[in-house]
Structures are given as C-alpha cells and as structure tokens.
Backbone bond lengths (Angstrom), bond angles and torsions (degrees), N, CA, C in turn:
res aa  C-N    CA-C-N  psi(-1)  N-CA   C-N-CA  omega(-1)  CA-C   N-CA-C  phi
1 X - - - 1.455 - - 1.521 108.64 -
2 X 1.408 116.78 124.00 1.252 112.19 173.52 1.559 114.89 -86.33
3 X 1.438 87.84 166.21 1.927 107.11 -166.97 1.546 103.60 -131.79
4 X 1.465 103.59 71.67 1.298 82.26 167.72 1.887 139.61 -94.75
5 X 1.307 117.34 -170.92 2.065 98.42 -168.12 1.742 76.53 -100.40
6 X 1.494 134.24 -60.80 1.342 118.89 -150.56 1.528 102.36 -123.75
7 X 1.359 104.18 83.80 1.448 114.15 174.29 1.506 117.81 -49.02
8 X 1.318 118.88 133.38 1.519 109.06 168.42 1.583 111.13 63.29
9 X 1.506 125.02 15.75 1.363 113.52 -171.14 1.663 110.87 62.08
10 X 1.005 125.17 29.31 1.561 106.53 174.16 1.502 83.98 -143.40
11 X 1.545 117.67 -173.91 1.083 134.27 -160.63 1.941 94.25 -100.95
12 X 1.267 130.05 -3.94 1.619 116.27 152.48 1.459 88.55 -170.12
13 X 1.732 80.13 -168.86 1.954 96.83 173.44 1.257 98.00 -173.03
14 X 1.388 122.82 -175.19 1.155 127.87 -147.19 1.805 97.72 176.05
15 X 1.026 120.24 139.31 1.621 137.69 -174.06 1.412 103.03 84.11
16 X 1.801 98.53 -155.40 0.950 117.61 -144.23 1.830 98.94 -134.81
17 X 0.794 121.35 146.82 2.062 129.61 -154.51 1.385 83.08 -143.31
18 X 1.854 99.33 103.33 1.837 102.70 149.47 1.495 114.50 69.23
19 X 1.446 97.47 16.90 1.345 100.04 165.43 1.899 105.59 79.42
20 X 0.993 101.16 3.38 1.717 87.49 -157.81 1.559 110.95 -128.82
21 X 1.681 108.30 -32.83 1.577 101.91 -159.06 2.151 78.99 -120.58
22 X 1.056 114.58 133.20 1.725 140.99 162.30 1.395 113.79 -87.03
23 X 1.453 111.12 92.49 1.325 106.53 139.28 1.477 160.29 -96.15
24 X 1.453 136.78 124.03 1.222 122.97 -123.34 1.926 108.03 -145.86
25 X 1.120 114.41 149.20 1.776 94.74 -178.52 1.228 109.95 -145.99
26 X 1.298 101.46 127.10 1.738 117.88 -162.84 1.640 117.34 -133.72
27 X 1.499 88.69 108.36 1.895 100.44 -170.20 1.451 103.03 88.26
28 X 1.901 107.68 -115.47 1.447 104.43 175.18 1.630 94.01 -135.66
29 X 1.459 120.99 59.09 1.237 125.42 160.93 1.769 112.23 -127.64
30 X 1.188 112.91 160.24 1.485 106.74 178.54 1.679 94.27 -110.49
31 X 1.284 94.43 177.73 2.176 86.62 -179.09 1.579 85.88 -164.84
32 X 1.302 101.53 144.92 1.893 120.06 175.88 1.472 99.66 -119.96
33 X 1.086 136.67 117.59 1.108 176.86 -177.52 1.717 125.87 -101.96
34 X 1.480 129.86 112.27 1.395 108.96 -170.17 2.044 88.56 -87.48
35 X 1.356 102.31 168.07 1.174 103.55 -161.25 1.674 117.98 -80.23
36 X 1.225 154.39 147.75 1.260 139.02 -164.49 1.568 100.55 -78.67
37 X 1.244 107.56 162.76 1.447 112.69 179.13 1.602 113.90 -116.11
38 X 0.806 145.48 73.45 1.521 137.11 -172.66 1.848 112.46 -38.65
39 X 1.259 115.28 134.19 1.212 106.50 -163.93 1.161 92.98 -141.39
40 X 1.724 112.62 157.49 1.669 117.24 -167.15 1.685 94.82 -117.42
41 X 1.248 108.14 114.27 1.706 130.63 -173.03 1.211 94.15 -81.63
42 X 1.439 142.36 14.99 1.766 139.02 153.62 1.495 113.76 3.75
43 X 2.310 84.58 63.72 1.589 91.08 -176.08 1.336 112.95 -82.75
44 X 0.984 142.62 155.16 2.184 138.79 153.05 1.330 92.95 11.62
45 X 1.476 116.74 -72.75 1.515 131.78 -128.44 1.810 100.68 -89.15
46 X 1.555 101.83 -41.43 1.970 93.25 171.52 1.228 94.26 -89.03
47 X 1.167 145.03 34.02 1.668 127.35 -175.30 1.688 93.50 -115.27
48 X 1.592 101.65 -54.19 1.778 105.19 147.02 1.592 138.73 -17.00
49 X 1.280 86.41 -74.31 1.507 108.83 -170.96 2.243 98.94 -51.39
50 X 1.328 86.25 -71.57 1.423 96.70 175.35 1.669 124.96 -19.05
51 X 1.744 86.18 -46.89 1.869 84.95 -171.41 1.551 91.11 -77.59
52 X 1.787 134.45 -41.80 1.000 123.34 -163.30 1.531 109.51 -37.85
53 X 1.370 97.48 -69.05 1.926 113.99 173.88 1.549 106.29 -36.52
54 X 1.156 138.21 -48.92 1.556 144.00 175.19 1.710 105.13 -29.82
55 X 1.743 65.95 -72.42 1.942 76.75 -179.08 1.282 144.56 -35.10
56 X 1.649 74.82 -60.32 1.960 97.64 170.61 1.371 112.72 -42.83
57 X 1.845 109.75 -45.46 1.633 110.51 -147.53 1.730 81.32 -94.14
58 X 1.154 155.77 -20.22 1.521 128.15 142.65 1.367 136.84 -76.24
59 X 1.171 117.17 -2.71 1.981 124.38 157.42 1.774 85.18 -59.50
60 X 0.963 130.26 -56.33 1.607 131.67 -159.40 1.300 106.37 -62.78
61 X 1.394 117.97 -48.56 1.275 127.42 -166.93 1.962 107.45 -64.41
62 X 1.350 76.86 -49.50 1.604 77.80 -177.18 1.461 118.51 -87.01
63 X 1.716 125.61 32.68 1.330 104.53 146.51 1.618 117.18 -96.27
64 X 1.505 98.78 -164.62 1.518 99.97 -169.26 1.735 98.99 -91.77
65 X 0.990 98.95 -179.28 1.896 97.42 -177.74 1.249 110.15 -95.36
66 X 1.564 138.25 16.41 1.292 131.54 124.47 1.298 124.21 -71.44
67 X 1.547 127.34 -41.42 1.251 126.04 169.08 1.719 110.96 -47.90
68 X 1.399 112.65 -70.02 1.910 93.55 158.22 0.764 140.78 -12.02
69 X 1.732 120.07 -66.19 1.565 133.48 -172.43 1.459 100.35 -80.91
70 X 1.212 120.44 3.26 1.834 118.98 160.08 1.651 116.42 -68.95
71 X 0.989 104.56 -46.14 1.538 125.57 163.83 1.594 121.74 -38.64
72 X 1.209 118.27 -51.76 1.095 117.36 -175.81 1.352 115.96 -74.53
73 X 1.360 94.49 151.22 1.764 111.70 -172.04 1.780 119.57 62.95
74 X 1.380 109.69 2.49 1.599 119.54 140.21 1.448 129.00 -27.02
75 X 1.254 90.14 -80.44 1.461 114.71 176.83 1.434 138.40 -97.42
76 X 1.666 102.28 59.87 2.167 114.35 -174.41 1.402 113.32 0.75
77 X 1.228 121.72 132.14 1.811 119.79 -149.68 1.270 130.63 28.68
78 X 1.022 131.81 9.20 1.427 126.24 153.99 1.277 136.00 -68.08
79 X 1.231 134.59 165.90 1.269 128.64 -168.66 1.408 83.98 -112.92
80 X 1.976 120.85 167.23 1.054 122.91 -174.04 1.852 112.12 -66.93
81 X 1.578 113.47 -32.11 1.332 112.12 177.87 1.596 108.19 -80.86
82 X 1.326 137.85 -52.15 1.470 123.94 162.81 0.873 108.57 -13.66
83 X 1.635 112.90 -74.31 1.763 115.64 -172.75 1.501 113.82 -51.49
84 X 1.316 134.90 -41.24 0.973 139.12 172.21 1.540 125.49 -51.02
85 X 1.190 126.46 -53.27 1.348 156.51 111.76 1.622 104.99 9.25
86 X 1.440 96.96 -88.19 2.175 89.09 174.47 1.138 120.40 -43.33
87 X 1.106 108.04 -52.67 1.399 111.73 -172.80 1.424 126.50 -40.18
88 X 1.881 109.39 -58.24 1.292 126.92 156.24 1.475 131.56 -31.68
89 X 1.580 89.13 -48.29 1.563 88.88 -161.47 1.682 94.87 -99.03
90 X 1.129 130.39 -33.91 1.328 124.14 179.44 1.701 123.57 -29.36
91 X 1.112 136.52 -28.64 1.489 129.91 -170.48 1.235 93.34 -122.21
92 X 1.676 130.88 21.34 1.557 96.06 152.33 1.045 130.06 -78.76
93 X 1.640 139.33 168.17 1.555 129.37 -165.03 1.700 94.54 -74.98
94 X 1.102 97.94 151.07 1.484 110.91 171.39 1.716 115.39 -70.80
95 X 1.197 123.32 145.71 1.624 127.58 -155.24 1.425 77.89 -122.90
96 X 1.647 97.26 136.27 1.458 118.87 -179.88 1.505 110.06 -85.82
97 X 1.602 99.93 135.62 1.665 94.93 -174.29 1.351 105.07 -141.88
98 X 1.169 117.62 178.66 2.112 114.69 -163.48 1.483 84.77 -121.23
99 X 1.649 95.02 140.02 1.263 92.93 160.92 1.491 94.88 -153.13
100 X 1.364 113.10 177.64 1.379 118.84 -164.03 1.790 110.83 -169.52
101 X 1.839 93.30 150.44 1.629 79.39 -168.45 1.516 109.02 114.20
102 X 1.218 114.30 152.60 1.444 132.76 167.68 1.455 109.74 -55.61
103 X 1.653 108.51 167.39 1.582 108.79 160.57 1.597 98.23 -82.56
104 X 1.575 113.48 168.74 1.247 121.76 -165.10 1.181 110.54 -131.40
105 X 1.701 93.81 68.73 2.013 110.81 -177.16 1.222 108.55 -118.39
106 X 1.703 111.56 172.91 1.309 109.69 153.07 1.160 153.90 -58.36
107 X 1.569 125.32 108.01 1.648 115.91 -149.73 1.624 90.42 -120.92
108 X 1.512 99.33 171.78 1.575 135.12 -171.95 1.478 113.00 -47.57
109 X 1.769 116.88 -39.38 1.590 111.70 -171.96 2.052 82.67 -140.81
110 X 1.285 77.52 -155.44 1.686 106.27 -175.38 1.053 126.64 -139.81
111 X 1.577 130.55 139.36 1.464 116.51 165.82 1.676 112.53 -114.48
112 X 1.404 104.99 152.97 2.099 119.23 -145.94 1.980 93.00 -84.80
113 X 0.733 87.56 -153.08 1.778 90.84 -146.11 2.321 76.03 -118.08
114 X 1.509 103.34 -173.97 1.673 92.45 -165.28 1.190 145.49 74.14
115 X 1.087 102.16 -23.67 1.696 113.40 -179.60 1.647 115.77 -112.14
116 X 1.310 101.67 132.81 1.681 95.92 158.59 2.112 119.63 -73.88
117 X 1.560 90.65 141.73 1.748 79.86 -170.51 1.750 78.85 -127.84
118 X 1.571 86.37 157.86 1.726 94.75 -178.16 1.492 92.98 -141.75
119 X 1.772 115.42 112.97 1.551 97.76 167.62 1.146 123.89 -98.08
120 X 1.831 100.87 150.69 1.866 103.08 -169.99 1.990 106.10 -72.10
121 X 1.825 102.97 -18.42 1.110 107.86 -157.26 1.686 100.50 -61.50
122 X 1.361 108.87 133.79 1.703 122.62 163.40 1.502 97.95 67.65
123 X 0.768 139.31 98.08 1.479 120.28 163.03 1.514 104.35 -88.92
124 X 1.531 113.28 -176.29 1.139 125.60 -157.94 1.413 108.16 -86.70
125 X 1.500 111.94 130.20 1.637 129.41 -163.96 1.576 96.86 -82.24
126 X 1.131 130.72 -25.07 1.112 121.18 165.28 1.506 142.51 -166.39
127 X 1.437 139.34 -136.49 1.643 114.13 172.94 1.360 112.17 -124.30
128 X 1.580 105.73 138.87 1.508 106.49 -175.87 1.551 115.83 179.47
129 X 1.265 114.01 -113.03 1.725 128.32 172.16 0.990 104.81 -162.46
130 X 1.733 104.58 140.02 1.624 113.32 168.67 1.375 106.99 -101.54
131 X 1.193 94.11 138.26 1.546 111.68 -169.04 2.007 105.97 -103.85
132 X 1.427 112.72 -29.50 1.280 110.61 -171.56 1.916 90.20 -127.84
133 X 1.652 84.21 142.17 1.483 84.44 179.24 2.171 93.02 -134.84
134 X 1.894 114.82 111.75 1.382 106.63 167.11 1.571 99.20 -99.67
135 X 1.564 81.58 154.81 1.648 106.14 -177.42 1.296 109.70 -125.14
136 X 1.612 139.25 -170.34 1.668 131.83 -157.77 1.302 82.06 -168.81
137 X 1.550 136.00 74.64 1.674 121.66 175.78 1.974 105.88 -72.93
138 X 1.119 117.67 141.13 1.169 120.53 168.37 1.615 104.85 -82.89
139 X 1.323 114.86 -71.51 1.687 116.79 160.51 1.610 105.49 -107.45
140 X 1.826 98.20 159.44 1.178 117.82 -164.83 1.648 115.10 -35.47
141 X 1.336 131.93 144.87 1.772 119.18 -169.72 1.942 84.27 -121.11
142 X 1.651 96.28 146.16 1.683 109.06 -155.43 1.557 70.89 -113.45
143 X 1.179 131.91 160.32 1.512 154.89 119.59 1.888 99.33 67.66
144 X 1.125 124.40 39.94 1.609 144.98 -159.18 1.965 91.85 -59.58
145 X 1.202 121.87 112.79 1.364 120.66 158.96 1.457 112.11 -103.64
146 X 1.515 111.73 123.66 1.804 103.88 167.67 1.974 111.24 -125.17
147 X 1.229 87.96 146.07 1.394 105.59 -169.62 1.584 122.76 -141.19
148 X 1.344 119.06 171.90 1.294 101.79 174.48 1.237 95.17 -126.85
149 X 1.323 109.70 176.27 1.348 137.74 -158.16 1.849 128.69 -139.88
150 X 0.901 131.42 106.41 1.646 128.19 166.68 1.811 118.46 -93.77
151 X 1.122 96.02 144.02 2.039 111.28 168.35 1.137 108.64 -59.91
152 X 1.473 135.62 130.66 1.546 122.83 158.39 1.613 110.44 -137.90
153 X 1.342 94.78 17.26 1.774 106.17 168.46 1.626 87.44 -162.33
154 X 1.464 115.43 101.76 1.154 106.09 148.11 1.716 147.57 -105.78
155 X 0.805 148.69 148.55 1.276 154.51 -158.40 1.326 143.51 -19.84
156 X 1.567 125.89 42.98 1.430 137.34 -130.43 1.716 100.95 -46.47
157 X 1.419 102.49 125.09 1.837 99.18 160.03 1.847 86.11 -162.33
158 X 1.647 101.61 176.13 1.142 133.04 -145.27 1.749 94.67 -136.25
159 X 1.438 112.37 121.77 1.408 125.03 172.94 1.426 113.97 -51.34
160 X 0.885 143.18 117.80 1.568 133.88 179.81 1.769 99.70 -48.80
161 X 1.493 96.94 144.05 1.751 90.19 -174.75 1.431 115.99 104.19
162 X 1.336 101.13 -36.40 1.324 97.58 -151.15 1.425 129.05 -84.78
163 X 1.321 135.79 147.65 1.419 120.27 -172.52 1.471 105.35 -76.46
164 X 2.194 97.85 144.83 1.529 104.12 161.26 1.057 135.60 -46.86
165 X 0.867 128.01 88.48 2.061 104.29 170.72 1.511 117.86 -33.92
166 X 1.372 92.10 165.35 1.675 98.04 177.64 1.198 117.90 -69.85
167 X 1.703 123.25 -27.74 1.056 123.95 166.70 1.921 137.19 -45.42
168 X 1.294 108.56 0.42 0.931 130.45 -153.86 1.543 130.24 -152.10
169 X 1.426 88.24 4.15 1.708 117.96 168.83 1.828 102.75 -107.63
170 X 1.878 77.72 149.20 1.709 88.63 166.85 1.298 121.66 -115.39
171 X 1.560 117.88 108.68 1.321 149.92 -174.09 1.858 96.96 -47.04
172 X 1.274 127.44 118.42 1.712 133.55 167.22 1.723 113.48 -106.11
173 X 1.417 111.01 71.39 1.438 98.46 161.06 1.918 98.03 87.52
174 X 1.211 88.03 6.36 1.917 88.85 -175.99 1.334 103.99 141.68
175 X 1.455 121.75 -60.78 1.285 145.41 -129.33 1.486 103.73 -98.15
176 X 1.297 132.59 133.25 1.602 125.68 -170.54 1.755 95.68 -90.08
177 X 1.209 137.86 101.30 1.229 130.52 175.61 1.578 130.64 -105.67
178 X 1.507 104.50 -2.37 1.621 125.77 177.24 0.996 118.08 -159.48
179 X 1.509 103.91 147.91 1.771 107.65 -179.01 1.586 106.38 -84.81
180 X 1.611 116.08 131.64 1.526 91.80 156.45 1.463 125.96 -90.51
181 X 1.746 106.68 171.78 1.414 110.97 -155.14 1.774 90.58 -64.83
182 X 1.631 113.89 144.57 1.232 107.11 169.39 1.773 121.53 -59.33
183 X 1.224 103.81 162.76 1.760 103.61 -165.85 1.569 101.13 -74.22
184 X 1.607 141.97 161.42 1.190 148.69 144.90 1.579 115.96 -28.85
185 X 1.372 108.36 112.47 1.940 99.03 176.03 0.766 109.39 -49.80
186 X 1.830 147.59 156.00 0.852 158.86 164.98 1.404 105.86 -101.64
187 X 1.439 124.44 145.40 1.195 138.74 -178.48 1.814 109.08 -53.69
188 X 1.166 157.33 131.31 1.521 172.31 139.61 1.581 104.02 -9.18
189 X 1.474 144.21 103.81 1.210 138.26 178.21 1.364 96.61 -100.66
190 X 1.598 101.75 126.13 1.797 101.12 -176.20 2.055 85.33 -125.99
191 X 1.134 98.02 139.98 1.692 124.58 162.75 1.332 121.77 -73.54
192 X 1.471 138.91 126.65 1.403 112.90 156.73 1.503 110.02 -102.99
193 X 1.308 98.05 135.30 1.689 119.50 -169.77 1.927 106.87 -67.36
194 X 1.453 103.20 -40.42 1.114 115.07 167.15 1.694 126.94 169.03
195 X 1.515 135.71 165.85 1.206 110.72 -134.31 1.809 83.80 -157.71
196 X 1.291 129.78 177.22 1.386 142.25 164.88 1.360 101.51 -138.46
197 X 1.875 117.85 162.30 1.114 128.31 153.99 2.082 98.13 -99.20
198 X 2.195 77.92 140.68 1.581 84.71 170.49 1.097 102.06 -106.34
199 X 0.925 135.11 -42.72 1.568 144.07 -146.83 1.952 139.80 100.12
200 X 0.829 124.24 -145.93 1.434 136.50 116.29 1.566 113.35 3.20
201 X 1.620 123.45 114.33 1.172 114.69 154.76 1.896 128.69 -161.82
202 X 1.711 110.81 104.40 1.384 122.01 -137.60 1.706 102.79 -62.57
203 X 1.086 120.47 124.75 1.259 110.36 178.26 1.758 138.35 -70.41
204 X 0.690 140.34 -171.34 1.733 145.89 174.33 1.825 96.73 76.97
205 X 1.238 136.58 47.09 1.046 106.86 164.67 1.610 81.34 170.41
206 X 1.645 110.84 163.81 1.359 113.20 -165.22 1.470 93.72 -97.76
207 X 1.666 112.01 144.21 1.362 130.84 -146.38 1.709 83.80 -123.49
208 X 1.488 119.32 152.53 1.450 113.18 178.37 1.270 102.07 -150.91
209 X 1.555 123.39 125.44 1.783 132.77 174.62 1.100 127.31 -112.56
210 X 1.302 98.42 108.97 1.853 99.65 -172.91 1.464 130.25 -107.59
211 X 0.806 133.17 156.79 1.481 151.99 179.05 1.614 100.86 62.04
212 X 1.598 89.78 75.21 1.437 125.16 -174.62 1.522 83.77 -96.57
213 X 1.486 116.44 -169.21 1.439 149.86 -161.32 1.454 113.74 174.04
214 X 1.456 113.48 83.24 1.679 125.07 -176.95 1.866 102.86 -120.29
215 X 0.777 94.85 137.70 1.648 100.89 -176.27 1.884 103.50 -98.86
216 X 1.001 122.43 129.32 1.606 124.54 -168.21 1.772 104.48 -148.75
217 X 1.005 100.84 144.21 1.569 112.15 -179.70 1.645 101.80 -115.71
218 X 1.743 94.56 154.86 2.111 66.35 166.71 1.512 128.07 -104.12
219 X 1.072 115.69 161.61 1.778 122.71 -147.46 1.431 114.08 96.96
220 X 1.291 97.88 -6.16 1.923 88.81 171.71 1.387 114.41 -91.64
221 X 1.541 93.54 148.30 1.872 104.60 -172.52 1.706 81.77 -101.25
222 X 1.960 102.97 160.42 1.335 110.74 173.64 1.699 107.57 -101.20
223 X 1.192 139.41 146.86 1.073 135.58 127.84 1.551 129.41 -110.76
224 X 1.676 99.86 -152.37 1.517 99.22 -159.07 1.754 101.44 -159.98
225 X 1.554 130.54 164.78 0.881 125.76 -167.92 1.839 103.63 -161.87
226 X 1.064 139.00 139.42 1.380 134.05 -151.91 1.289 91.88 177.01
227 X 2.023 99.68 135.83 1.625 124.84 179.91 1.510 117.59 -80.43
228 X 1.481 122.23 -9.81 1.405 128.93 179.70 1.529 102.33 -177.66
229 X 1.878 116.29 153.86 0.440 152.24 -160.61 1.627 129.18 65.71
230 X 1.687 121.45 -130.33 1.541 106.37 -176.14 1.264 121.04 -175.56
231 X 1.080 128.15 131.89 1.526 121.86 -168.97 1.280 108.23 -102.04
232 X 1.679 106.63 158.21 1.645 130.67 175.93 2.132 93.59 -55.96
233 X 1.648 77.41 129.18 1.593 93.11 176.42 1.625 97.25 -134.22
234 X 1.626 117.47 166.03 1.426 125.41 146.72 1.822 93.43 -128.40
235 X 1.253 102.34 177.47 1.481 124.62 -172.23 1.452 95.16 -139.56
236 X 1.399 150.52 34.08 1.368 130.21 165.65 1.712 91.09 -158.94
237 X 1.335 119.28 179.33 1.462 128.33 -173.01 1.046 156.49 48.02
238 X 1.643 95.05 5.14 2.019 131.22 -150.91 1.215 107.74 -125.08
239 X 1.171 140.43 161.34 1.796 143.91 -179.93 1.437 103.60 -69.34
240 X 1.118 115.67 -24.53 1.675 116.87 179.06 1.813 100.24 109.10
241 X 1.543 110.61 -175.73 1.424 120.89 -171.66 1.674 88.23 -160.61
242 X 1.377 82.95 160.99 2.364 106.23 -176.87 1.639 73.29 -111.22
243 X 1.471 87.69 166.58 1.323 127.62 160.20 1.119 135.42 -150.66
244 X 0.913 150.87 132.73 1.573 160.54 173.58 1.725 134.26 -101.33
245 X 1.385 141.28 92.54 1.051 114.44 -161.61 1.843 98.10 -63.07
246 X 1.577 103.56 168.48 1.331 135.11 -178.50 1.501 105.62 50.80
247 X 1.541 121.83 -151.77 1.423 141.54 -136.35 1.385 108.94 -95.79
248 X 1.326 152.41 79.85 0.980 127.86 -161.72 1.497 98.86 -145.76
249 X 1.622 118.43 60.40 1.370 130.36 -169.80 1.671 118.74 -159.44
250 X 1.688 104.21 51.34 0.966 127.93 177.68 1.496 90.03 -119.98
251 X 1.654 131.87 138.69 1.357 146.21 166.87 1.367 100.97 -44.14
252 X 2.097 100.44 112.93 1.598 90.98 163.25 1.555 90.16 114.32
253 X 1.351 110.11 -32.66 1.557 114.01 -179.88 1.730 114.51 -45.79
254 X 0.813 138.76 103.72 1.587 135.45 131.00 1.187 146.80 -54.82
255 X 1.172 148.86 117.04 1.245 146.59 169.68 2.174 114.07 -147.97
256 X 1.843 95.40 170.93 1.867 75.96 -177.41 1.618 68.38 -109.36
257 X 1.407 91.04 160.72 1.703 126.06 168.73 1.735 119.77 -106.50
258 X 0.963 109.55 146.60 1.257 136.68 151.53 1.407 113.53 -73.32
259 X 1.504 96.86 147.03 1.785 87.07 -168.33 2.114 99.61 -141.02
260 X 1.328 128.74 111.15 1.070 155.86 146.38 1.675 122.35 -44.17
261 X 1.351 88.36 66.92 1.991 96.70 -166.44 2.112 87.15 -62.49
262 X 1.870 86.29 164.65 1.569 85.95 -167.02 1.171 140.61 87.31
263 X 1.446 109.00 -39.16 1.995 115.89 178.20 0.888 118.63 -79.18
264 X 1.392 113.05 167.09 1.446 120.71 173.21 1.614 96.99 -142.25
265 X 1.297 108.90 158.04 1.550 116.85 161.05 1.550 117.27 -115.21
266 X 1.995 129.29 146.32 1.234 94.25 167.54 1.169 120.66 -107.74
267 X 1.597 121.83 120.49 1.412 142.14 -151.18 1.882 99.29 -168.02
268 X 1.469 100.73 121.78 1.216 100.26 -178.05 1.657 105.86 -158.49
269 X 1.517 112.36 147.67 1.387 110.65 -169.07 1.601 100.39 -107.53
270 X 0.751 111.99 179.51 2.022 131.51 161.34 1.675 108.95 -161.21
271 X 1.527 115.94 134.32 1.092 139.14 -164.77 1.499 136.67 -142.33
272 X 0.859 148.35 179.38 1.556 156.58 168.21 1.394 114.70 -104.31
273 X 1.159 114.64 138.08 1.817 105.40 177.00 1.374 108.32 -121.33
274 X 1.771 114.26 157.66 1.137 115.52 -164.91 1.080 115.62 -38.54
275 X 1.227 130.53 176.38 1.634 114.96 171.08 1.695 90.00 -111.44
C-alpha cells in the first residue's frame, strides 16, 4: 500500500480515480490503495443454492394465474409469490458456512477509534472467505478496516500443577537440582492473514457489507481498525479481545497485543468455505 505526503499534487485526496486507484486519509497520513475487487467464489454450495432459487422462480412461472391466486392469503403478510417462494425454498438442507466474531448488537460500553482490536470471541469454524462482514457502531466509524488475524507467538504460561519442563531447569554438573524462575510473559504476536477497506459506518444499528473478499483459515479470530469514532463493546462474560495501539491490519501486519480478558466487540463475519 502506498503512502504518499502530496497526493495528486495537492495537499490530500480522497476517493477513487477510474475505478481503479483509492485514495484515502488515515490519522495524519494519506495512503493510495489499488481498489478492491469484489469477486464471486462460485463455490459448490452458492452455485447450488442459485439453481435452487432458479427453480423455485420457474415452478412459479409456470403455473396458471389461478394456481397463483391460490397462494394468496396463505402466508399473513405475504404476498402470493413470497408465499410461494417459502414454501419452495424452505426444506432445502441448510449449506454450511464459516462465520466468526461476536454477535453485532447493542452492548454495555465501547471501544475508541486508533487501535487495532482482535476478537478472541468464536473464532472461525472453518477455511475459506468472508463474504459478509456486520458491525454495531456506537458513534459514527470513519475509514473502518476489517481483517483477520492468526497467533504465531502466543502467551507463555504454565497450568497451575503443572510439571517444569526441562527447558526451564538448571542442569548441576549433570544433575537437575533447581527450577529456574519462569521467564517474563511476553506480550501475544498475532498476524493478519488478510483484511479489506469498508469505509464509512452509521452508527445505532447493525450495519452489513457484502460481497466482500476476506481470506480466513480456521482458528482465525476477526478484527478491525478505524480513524474515528467507536464500536459496541462489553468488558465482562466474553473470551476477551488484544489490542494494539495504531494500524496494524494490512496482510502480513505484525504486532504484540495487549489482551482484555472478558470482552467482546460487535463485529462479526459470515462466509463460504473451501470447497
């Protein structure tokens, strides 16, 4: 991602030129960006679904226009094809999909805009792409990046109970005769595997973006990263969330986190898995 100081010869910018190149400004940096492409992963399972819906919408087509007007008033607010429509599609088997992330409601506090957040809540059931990403803004969210994330140093501690390893004994002349003191935890280094810009996102009510393109493995937690405003948080009852001050949710990103046992954020994906 480029960073440039005088975009376009002027002192900033903002959009998008020709469909192709994103310009964008976050904190007190500007950044050029090629533009995301939304892409249709025409997995087994939506390639399925699709014809199901096909079907349905010619079983419909081809009755007569009394068979239609049979329909109506079936189904309390429905229209005669809705109803028609449920009916069809109601008993197909349900198609397995990944999702990951908190629910994306109104919660007790908030978390502030600046920080990378990574939630531990749900991680991802399995491997694929997220295609829908809901969010829960408390106040308005400016320039919203979400991504996912994996552990690749996690958090050294010791089960209560549990025996030392040898790694961690001091060897006398042969003889193991003392434990040494265990080492200082080190802070949690989490990766993001890979991430999208959303933009823009109005708060008081759950916001939903689709025909995203997020790359996710499973065991990955999702987070998120945003230049102003703040999302629905709790602080008690939840697996907890890391944090990071500033930007660290570009693919490839590293940083160690801080970690908020208890929280949750509301930020949550839904996806397709490999086939």
């Amino acid at each position: 991602m480029a960073k440039p100081k005088s975009p376009l010869l002027s002192l900033g910018a903002r959009g998008t030129i020709a469909d192709r190149l994103t310009f964008q400004k976050r904190g007190t940096g500007h950044f050029a960006r090629v533009k995301p492409i939304p892409k249709d992963p025409r997995s087994e399972a939506q390639l399925a679904w699709r014809q199901v819906y096909r079907d349905a919408v010619a079983a419909w087509n081809a009755l007569s226009q009394e068979e239609k007007e049979a329909w109506r008033g079936v189904c309390p607010g429905l229209t005669a094809y809705q109803c028609f429509m449920s009916s069809e599609l109601k008993y197909v088997p349900p198609i397995t999909y990944i999702d990951i992330g908190a629910e994306p409601i109104d919660r007790a506090q908030y978390a502030l805009c600046g920080w990378t957040f990574i939630d531990k809540n749900n991680p991802a059931n399995a491997s694929g792409t997220l295609h829908t990403i809901k969010i829960y803004a408390e106040f308005n969210i400016r320039a919203l990046i979400v991504g996912t994330f994996y552990t690749i140093n996690p958090l050294l501690s010791l089960p209560t109970g549990a025996a030392i390893p040898d790694s961690l004994r001091t060897p006398h002349q042969g003889v193991i005769v003392r434990a040494k003191p265990p080492p200082e935890p080190e802070p949690p280094t989490h990766k993001c595997r890979d991430s999208v810009f959303i933009g823009d996102v109005e708060a008081g009510a759950e916001r939903t973006f689709t025909e995203l393109s997020i790359d996710v493995q499973e065991g990955d937690y999702i987070g998120c990263f945003f230049i102003a405003g703040s999302i629905e948080a709790d602080s008690e009852g939840f697996a907890g969330y890391w944090y990071a001050f500033g930007e660290h949710i570009d693919p490839g990103d590293e940083a160690e986190y801080l970690f908020y046992d208890g929280n949750a954020i509301s930020l949550y994906g839904i996806g397709e898995p490999t086939p």
